[in-house]
C-alpha positions in Angstrom: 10.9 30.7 14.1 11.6 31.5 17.7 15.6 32.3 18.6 15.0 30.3 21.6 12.9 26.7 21.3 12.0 24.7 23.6 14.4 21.6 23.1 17.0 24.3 23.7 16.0 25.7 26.8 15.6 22.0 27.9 19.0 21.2 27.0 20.1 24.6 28.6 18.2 23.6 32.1 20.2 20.0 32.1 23.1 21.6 31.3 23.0 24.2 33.9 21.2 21.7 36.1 24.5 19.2 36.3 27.1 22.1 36.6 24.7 23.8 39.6 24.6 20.6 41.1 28.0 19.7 41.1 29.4 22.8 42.3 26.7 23.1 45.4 28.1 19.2 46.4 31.7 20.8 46.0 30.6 23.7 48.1 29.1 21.7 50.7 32.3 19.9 51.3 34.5 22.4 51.5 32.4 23.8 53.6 31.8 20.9 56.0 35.3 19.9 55.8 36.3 23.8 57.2 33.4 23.4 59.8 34.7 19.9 61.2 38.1 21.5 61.7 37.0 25.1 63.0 34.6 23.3 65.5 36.0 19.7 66.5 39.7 20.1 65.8 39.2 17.0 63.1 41.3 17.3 60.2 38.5 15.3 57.5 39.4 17.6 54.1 39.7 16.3 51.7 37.0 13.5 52.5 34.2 15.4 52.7 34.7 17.3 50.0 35.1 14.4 47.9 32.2 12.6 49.3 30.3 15.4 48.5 31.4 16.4 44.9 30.2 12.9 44.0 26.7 13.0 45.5 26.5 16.7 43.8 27.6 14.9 40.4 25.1 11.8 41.0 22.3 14.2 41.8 23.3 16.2 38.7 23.1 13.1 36.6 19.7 12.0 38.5 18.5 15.2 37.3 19.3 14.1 33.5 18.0 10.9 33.9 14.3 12.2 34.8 14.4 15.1 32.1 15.0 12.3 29.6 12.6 9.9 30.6 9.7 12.6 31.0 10.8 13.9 27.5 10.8 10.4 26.2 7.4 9.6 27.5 5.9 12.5 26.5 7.3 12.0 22.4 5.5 7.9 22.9 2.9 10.0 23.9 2.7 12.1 20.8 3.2 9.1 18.9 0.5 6.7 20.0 
């Protein structure tokens, strides 16, 4: 029996996959939000930061959505 199988490491990629997402969506906006100010003068944080947190968080859950639907096919598959 392998240490690692490969419903773990799928559960590890989904895992992995919503915390990457969400802190790249966190990063963009702070990011963005420093880059309005530096360049325009326009004071937008924390907007953009939270705008973009929540698209990072619905990609993230996107991402989970697919993995379990592909996974889900694939077992109907096994069973027809």
């Amino acid at each position: 029996m392998a240490l690692f199988n490969k419903e773990f490491m799928q559960a590890w990629v989904v895992g992995l996959n919503l915390v990457i997402s969400t802190v790249v969506g966190l990063a963009m906006g702070i990011g963005l939000d420093y880059l309005m100010e530096k360049w325009f003068g326009w004071n937008t944080r924390p907007w953009l930061t939270v705008i973009f947190l929540i698209f990072g968080i619905i990609a993230g859950f996107k991402d989970l959505y697919m993995m379990a639907k592909k996974q889900n096919d694939q077992s109907n598959k096994k069973s027809s």
